[in-house]
N, C-alpha and C positions, 0 to 999 in steps of 0.2 A: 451568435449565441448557440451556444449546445444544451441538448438535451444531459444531465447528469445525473445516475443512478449509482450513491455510493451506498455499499452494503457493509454496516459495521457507523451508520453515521451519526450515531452519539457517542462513539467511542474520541479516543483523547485524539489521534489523527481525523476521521471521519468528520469528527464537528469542525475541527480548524478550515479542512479542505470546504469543505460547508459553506462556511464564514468566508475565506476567500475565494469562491468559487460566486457563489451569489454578489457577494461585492462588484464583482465582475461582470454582469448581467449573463449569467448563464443561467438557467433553468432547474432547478438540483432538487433533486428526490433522496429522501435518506428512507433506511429500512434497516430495521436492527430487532433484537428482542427486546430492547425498553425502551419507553420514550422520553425524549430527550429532559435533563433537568433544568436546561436553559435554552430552550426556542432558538433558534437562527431566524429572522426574521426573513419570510423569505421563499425557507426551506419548506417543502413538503413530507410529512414524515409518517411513516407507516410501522408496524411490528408485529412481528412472526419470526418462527422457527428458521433458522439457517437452511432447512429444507425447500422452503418455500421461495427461497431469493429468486432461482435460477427464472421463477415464471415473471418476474417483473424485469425481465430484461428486455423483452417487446418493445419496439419504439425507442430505445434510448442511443442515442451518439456514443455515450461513453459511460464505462462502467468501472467505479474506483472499488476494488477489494480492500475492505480494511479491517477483516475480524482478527482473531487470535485462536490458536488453538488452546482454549481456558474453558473451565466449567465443561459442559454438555459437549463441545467440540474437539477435546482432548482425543486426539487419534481417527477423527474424522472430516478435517480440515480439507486435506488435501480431496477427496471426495466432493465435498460442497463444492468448490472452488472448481473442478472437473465440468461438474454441471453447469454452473455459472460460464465456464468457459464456453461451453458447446453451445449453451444460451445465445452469447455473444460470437460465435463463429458464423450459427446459422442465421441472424441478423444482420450481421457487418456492421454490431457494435465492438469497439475500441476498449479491450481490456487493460485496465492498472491495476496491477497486483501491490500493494505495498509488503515490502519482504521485510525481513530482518538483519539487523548488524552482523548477526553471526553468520551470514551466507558467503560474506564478502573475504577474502583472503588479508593476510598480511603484508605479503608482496608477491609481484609477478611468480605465477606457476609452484605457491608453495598452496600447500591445503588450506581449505575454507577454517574459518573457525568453530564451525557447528563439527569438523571431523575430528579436531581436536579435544581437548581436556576442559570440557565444558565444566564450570559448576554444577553440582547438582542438581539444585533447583532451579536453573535454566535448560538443564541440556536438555530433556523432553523439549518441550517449547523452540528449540534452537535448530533442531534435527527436524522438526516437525516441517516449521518453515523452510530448511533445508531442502528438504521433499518434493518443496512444490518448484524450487526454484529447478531442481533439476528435472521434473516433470514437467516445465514452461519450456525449456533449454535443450530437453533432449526427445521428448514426446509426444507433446501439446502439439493439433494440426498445425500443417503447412500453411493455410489460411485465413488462421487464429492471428488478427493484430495487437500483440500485448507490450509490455512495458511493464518492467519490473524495477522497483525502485528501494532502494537499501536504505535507512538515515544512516547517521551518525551514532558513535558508541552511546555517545552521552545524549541521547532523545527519550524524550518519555515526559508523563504531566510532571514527575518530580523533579525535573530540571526544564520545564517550561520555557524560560530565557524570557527575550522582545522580541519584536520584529524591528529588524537589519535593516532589510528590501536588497540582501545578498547572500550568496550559496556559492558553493563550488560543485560543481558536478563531475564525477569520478566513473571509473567500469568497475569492475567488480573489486579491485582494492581499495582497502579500506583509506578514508583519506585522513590526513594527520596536519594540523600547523607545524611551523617549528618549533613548539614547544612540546607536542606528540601529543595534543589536546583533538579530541574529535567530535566536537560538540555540530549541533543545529537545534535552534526553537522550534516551536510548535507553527507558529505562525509564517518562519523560516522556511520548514518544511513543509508544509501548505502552499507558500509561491511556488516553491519549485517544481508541484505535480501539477499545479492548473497551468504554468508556462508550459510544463510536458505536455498538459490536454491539447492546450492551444497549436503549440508549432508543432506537436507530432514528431520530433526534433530525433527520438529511438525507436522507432521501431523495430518488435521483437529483440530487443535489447535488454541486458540488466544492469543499472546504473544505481551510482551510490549519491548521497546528499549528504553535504557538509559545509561549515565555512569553512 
């Protein structure tokens, strides 16, 4: 059993890992700005400022990032997220960063998709994410154990799906069926970071979720 501190865990990822984290007999503490609309039974849940995350990293195994840079965090993500790290470095708790789709390329060695022709009302949000992945990748200590994880294009509450009880796991391009569909559930993506918790299977790596 693990200690689990996920920050952002009323959000649409947060609760699922939540749900199948606890299902699992792990221990899980959520901390967000609002409280949750529907309980995880189970979970322990807290609320405060983004500022205040980095000091409940004390005592935890493992620490799941899952905010957005939305509302009040617009341009200061990659900062929270700093502190949270160094939180988790000086403990030798286990960072999960959840990232974004737009981090991951199209194919080997051609540019990410945040460097390209974002829509407009993603590219803030896309770039932001972008940020951290290259600050996990190129700057973040040498002692820092993280794991960064991308879903699928088509993830979000608006495409929810079921749960499978299967995924593909990718590097940094993006993954595709044969039909060029790039989809995962919520609950999908949820198995695949508490399997991550569990076997520890990337370290300092960044890997992508897909069926």
């Amino acid at each position: 059993m693990a200690k689990i501190l996920i920050i952002g865990g009323t959000g649409y990822t947060g609760a699922n890992v939540a749900a199948e984290a606890v299902a699992r007999g792990h221990q899980v503490a959520s901390y967000s700005r609002s409280a949750p609309g529907s309980p995880v039974e189970g979970v322990s849940y807290a609320q405060g400022p983004a500022e205040d995350a980095a000091r409940l990293v004390a005592g935890q195994d493992v620490v799941v990032a899952a905010l957005s840079p939305r509302g009040d965090l617009v341009g200061r993500l990659l900062g929270r997220y700093q502190e949270i790290a160094a939180a988790a470095d000086a403990t030798g708790a286990r960072l999960i960063v959840i990232g974004g789709f737009s981090s991951l390329r199209p194919a080997p060695g051609e540019p990410r998709f945040a460097e390209g022709d974002v829509p407009e009302q993603f590219r803030s949000e896309a770039r932001e994410m972008d940020a951290i992945r290259e600050w996990l990748t190129t700057a973040a200590p040498g002692s820092l154990d993280w794991t960064l994880i991308s879903p699928a294009a088509g993830y979000g509450a608006w495409a929810a799906g079921s749960r499978t009880g299967t995924y593909r796991v990718g590097g940094d391009v993006a993954l595709h069926d044969a039909r060029g569909g790039s989809e995962i559930s919520g609950a999908d993506f949820a198995l695949a970071i508490v399997d991550e918790i569990e076997r520890d299977a990337h370290p300092r790596a960044h890997i992508s979720i897909a069926y």
